[in-house]
DSSP file (Angstrom, degrees, kcal/mol; ACC not computed):
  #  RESIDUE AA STRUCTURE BP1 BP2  ACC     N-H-->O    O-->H-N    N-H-->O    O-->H-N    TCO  KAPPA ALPHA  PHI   PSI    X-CA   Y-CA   Z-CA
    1    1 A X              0   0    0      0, 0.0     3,-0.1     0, 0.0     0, 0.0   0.000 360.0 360.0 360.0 111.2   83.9   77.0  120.7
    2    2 A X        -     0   0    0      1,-0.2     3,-0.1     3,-0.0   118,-0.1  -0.106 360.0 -91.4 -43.8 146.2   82.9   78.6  117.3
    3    3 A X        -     0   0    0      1,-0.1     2,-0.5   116,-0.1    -1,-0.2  -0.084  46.1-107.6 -52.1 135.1   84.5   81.3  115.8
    4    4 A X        -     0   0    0     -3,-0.1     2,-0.8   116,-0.1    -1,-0.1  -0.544  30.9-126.1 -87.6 146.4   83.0   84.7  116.6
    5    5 A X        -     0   0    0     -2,-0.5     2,-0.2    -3,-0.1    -1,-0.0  -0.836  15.9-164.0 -86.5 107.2   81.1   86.4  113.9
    6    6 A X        -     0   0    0     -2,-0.8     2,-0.3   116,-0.0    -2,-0.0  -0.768  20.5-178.7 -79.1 143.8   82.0   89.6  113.2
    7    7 A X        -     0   0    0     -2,-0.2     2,-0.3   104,-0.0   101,-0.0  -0.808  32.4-131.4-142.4 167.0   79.0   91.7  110.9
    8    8 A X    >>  -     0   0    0     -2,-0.3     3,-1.3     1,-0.1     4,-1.3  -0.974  26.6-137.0-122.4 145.8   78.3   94.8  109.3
    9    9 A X  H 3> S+     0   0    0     -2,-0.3     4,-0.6     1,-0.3    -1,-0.1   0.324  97.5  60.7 -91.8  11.5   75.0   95.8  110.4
   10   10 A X  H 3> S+     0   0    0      2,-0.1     4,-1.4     3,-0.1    -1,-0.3   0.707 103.7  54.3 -91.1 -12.8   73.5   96.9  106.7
   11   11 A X  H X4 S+     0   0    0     -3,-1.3     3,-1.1     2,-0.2    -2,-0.2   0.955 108.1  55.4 -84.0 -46.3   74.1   93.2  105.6
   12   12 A X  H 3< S+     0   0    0     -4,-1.3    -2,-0.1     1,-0.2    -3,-0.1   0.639 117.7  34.3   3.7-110.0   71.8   92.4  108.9
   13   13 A X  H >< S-     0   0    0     -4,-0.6     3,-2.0     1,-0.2    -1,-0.2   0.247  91.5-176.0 -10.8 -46.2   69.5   94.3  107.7
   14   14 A X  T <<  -     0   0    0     -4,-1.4    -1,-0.2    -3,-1.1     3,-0.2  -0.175  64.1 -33.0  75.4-150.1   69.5   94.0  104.3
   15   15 A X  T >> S+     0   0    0     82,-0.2     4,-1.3     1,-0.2     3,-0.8   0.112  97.5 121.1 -83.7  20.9   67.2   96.0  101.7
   16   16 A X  H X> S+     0   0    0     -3,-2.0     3,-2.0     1,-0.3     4,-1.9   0.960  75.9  45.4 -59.9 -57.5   64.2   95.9  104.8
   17   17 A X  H 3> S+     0   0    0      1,-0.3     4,-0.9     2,-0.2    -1,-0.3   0.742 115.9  49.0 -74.7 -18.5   64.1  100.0  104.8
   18   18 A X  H <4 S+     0   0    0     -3,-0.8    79,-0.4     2,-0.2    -1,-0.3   0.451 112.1  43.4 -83.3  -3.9   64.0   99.9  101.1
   19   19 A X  H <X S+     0   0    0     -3,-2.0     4,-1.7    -4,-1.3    -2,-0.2   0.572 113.0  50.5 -96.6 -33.2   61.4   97.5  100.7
   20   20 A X  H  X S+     0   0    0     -4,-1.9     4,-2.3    -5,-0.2     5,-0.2   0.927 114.5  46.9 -76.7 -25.9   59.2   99.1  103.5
   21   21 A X  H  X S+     0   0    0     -4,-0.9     4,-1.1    -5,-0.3     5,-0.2   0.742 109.8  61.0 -71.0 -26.9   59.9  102.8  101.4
   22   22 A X  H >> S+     0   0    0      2,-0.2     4,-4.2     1,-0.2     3,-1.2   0.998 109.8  35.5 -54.9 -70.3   58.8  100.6   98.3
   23   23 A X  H 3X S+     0   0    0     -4,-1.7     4,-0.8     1,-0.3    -2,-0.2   0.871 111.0  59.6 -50.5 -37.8   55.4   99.8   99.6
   24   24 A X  H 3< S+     0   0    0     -4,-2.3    -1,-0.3     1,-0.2    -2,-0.2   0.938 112.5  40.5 -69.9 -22.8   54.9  103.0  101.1
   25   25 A X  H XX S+     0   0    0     -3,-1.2     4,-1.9    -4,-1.1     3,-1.2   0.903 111.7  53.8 -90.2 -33.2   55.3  104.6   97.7
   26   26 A X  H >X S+     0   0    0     -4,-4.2     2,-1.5     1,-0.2     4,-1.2   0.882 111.8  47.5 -43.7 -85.7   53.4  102.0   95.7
   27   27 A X  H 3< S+     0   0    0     -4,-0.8    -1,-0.2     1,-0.2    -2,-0.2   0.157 103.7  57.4 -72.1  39.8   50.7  102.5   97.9
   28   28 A X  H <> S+     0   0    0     -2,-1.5     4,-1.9    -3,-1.2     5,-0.2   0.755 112.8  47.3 -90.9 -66.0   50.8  106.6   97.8
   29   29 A X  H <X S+     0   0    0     -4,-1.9     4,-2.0    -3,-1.0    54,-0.2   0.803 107.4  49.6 -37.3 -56.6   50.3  106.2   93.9
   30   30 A X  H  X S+     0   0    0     -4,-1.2     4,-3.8    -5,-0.3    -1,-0.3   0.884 117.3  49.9 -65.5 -24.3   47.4  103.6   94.1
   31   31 A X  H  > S+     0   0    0     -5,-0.4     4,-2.7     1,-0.2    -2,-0.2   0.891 108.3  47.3 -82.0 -29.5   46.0  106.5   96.7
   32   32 A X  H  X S+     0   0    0     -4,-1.9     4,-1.8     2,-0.2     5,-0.3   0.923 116.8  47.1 -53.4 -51.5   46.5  109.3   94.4
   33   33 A X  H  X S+     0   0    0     -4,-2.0     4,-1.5    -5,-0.2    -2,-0.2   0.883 109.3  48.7 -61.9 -37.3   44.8  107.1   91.9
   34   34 A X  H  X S+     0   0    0     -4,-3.8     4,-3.4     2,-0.1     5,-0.4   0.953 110.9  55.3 -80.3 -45.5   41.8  105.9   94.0
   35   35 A X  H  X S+     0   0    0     -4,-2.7     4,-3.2    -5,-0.2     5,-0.5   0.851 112.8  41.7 -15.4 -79.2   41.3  109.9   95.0
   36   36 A X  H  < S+     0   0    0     -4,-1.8    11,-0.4     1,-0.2    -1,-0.2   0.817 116.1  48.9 -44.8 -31.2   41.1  110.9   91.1
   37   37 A X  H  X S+     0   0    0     -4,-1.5     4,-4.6    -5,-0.3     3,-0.2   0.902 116.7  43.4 -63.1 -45.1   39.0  108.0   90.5
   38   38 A X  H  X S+     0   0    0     -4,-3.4     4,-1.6     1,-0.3    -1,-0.2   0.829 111.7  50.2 -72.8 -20.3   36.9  109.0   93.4
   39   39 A X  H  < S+     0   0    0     -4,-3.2     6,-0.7    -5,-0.4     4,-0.3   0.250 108.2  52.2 -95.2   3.0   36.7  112.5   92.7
   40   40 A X  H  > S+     0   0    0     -5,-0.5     4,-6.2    -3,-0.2    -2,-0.2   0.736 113.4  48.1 -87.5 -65.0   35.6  111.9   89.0
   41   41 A X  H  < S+     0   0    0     -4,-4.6    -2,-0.2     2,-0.2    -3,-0.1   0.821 116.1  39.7 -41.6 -37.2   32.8  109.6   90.3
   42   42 A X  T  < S+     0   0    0     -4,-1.6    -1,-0.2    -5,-0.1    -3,-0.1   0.979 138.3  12.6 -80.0 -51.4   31.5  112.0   92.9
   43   43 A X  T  4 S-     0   0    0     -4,-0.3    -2,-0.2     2,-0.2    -3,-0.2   0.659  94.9-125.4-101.3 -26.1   31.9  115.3   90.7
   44   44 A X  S  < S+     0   0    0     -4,-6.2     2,-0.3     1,-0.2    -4,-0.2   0.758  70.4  99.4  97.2   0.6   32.4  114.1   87.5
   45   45 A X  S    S-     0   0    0     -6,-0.7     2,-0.5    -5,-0.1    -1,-0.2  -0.987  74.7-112.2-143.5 127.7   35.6  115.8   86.3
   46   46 A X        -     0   0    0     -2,-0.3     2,-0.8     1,-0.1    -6,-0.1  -0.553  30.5-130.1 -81.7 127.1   38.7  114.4   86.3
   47   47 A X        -     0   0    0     -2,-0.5   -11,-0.2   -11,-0.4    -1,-0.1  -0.567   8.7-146.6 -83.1  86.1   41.6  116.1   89.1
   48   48 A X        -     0   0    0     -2,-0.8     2,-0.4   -12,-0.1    -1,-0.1  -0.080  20.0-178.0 -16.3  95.5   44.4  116.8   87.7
   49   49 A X        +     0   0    0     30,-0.0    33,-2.4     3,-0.0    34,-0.3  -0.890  25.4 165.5-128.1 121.2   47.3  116.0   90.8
   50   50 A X  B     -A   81   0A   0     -2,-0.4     4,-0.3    31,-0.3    29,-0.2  -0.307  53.5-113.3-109.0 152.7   50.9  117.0   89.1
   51   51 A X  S >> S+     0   0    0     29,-0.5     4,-2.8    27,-0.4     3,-1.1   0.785 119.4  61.4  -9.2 -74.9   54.0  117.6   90.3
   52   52 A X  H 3> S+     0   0    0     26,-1.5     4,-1.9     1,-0.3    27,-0.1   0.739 101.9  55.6 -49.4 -40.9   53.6  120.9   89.3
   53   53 A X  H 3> S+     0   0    0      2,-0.2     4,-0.6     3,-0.2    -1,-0.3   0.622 100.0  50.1 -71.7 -23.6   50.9  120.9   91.6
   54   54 A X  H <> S+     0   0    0     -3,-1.1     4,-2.1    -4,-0.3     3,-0.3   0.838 115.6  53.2 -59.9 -59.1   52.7  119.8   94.8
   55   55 A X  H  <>S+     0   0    0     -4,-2.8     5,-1.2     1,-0.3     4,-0.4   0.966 117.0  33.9 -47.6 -61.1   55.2  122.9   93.6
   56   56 A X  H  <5S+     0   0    0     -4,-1.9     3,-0.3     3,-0.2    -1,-0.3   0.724 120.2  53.3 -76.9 -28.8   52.3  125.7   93.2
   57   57 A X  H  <5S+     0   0    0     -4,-0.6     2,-0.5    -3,-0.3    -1,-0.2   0.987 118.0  37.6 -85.3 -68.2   50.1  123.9   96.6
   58   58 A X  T  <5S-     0   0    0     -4,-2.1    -2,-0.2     1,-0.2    -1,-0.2   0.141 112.2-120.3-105.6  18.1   53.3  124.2   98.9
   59   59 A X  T   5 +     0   0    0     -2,-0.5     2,-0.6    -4,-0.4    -3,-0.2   0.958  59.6 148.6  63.1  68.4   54.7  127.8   97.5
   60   60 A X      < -     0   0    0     -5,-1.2     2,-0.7    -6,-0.1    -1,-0.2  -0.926  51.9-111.8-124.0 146.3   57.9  126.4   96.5
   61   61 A X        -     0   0    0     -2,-0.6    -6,-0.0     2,-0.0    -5,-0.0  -0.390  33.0-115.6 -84.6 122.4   59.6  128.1   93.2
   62   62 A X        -     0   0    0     -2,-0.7    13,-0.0     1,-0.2   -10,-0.0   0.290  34.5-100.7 -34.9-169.8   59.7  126.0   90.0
   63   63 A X        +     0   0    0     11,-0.1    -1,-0.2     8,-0.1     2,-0.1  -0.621  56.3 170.5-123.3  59.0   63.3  125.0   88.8
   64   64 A X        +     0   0    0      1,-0.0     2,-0.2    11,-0.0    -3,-0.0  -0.247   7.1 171.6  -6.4 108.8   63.5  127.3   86.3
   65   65 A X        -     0   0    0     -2,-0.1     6,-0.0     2,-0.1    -1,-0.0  -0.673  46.4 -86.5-136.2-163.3   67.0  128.0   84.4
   66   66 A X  S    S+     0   0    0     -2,-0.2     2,-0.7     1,-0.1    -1,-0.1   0.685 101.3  80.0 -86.3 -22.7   68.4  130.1   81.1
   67   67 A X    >>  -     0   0    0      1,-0.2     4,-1.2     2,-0.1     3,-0.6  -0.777  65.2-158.3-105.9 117.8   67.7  127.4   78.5
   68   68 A X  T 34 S+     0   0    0     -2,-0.7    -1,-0.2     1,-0.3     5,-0.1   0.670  89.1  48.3 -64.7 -35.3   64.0  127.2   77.3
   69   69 A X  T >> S+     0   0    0      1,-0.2     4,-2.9     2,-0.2     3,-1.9   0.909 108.1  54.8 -60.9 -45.8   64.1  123.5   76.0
   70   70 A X  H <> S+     0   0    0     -3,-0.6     4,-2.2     1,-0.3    -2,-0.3   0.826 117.1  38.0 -86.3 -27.2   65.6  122.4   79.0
   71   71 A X  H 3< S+     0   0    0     -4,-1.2    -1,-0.3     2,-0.2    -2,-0.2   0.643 105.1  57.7 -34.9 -39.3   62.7  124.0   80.9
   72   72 A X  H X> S+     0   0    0     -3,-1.9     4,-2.8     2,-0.2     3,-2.4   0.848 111.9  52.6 -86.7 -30.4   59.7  123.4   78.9
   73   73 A X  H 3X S+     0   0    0     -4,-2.9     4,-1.8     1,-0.3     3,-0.4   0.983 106.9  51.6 -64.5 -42.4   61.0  119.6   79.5
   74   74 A X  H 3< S+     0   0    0     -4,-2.2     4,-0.4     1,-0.3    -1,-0.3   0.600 112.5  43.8 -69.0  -0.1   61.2  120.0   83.1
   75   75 A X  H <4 S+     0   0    0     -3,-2.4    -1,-0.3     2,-0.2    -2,-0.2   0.900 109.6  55.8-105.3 -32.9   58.0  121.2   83.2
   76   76 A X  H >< S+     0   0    0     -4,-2.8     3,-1.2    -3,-0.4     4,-0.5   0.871 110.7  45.3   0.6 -90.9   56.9  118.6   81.0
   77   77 A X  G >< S+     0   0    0     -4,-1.8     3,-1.4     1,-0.3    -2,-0.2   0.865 112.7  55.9 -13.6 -62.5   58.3  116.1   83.4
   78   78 A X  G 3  S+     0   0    0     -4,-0.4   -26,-1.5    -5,-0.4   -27,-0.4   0.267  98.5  52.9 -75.3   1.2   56.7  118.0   86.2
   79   79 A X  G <  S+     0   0    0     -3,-1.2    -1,-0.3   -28,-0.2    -2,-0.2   0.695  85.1 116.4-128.5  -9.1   53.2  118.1   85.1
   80   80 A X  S <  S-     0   0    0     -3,-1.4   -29,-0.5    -4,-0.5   -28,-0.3   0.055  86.3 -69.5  -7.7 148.4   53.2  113.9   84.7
   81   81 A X  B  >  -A   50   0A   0    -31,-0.2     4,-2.8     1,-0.1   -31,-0.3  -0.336  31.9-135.7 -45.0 117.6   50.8  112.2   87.1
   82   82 A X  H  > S+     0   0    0    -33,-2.4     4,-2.1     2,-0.2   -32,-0.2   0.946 111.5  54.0 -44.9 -58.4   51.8  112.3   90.9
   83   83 A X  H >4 S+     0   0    0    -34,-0.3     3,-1.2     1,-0.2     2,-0.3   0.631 106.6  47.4 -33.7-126.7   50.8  108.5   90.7
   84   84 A X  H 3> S+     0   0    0      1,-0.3     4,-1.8     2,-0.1     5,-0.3   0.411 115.1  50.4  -6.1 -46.9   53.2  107.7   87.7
   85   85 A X  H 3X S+     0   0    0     -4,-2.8     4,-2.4    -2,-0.3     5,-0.4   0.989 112.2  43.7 -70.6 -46.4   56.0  109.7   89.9
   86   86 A X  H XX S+     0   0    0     -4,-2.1     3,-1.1    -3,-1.2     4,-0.5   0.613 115.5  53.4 -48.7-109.9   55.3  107.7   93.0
   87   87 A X  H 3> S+     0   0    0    -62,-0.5     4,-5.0     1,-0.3    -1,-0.2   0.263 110.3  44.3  33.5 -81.0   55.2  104.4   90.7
   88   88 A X  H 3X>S+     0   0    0     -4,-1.8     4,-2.0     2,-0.3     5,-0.5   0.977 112.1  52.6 -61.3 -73.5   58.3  105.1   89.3
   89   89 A X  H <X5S+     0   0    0     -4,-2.4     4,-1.7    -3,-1.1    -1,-0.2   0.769 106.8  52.8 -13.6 -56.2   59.9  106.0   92.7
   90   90 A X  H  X5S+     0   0    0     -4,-0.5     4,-2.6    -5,-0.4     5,-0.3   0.980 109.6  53.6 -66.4 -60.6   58.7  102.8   94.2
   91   91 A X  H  X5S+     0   0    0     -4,-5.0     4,-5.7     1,-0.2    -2,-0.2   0.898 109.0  42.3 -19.0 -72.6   60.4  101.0   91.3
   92   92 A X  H  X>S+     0   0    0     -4,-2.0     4,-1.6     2,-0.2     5,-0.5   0.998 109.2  58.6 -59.1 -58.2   63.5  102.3   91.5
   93   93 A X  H  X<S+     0   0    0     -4,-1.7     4,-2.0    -5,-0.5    -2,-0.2   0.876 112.9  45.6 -43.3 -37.1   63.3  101.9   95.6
   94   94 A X  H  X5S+     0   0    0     -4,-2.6     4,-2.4     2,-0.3     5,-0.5   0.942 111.9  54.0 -77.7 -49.5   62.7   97.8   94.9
   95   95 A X  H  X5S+     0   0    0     -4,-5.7     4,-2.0    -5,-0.3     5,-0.3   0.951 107.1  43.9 -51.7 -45.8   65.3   98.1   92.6
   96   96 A X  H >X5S+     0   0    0     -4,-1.6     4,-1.5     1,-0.2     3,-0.6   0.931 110.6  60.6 -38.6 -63.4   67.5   99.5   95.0
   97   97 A X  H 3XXS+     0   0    0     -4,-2.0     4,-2.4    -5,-0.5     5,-0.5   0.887 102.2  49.6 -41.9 -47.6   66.3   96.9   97.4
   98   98 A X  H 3X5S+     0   0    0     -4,-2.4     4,-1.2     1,-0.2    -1,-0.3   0.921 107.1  52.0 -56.3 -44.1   67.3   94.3   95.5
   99   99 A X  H <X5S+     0   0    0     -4,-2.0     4,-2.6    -3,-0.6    -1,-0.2   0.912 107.6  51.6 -54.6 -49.3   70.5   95.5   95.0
  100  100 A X  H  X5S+     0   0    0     -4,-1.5     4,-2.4    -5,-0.3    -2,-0.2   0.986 114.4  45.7 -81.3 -57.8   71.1   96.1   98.8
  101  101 A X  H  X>S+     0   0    0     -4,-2.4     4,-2.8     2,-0.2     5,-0.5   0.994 113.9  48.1 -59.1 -70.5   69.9   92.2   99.6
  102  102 A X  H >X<S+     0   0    0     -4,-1.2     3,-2.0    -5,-0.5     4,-1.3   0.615 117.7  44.9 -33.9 -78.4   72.1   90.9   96.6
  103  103 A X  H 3X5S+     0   0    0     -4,-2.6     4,-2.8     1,-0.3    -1,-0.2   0.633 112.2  50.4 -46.3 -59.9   74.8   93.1   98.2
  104  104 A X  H 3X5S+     0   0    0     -4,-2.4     4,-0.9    -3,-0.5    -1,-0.3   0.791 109.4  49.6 -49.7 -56.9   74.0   91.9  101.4
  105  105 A X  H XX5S+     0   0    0     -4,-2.8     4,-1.9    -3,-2.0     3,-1.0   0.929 108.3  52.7 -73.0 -47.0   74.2   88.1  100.6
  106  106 A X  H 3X<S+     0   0    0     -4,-1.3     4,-2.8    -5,-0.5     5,-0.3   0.902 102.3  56.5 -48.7 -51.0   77.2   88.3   99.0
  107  107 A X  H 3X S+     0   0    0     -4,-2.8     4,-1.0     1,-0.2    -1,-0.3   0.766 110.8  47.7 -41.8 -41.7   78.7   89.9  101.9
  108  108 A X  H XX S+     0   0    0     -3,-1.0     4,-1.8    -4,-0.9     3,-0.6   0.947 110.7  48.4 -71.1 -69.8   77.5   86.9  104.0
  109  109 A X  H 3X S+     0   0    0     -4,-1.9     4,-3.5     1,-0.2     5,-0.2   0.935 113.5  45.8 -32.3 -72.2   78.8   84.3  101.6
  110  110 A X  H 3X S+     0   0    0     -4,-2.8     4,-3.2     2,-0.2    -1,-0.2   0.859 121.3  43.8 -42.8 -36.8   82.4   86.0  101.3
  111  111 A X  H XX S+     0   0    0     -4,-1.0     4,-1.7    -3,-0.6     3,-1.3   0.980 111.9  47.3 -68.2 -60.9   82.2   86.4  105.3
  112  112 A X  H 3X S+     0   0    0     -4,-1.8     4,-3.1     1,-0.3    -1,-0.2   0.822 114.1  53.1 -51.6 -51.9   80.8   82.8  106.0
  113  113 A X  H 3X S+     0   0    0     -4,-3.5     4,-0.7    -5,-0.4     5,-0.4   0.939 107.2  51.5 -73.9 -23.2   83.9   81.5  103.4
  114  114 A X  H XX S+     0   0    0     -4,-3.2     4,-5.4    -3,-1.3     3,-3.3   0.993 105.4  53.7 -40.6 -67.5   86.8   83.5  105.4
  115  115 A X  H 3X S+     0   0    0     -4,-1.7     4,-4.1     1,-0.3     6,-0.2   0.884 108.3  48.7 -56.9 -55.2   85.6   81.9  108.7
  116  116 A X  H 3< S+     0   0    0     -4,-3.1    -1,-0.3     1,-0.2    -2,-0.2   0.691 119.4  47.6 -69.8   0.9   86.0   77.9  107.1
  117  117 A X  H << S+     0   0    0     -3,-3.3    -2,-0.2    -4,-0.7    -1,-0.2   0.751 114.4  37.4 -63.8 -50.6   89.3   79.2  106.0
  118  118 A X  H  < S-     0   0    0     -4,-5.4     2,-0.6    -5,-0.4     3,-0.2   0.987  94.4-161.6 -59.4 -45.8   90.4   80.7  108.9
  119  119 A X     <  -     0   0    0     -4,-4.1    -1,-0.2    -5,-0.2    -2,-0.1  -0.904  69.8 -16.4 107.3-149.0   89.0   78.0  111.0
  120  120 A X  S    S+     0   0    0     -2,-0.6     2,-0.4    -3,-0.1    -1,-0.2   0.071 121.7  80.6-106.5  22.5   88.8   79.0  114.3
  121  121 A X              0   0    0     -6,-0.2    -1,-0.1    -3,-0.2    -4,-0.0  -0.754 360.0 360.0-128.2 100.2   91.3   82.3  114.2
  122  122 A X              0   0    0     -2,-0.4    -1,-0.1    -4,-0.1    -2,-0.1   0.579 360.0 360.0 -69.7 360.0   89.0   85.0  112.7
């Protein structure tokens, strides 16, 4: 009778919920991107979609502090392409994914080398 397998269910699993969060943000950013594109073509002016603008659409109050540099950068930051933040966002989430599968396989490996030590007393 083989040894019973004990698991942790994130190595299961792996980076799969960080790979689906990947896509979904890639393709948020290419959608932002076909909008402006489309909204230049139809009208002719290019639309401007910000951070800053997510803040100001959904009434939420900037992040404001006492030090002006550190401000004008956040705002700076903040007025960057919504596509370029999704982008980046998705990046980092595949990194993260990667991370979580490497993590994941290793976990498997180390388990997989207990059990031919142990034999058949896990």
């Amino acid at each position: 009778m083989p040894p019973k397998r004990r698991t942790n269910p994130l190595a299961d699993i792996g980076g799969t919920p960080l790979y689906l969060a990947w896509i979904v943000a890639v393709l948020a950013a290419f959608g932002v991107w076909a909008y402006q594109c489309y909204f230049w073509l139809r009208y002719g002016s290019w639309l401007p979609i910000s951070l800053t603008g997510l803040f100001l659409f959904e009434d939420w109050s900037m992040p404001l502090g006492a030090w002006v540099g550190i401000d004008k950068i956040i705002l700076y930051l903040m007025s960057q392409s919504l596509g370029l933040w999704l982008l980046a966002l998705g990046l980092a989430l595949e990194w993260a994914g990667l991370k979580t599968s490497e993590w994941a396989d290793n976990y498997r490996h180390e388990r997989d080398r207990e059990l031919r030590v142990l034999g058949d007393n896990p």
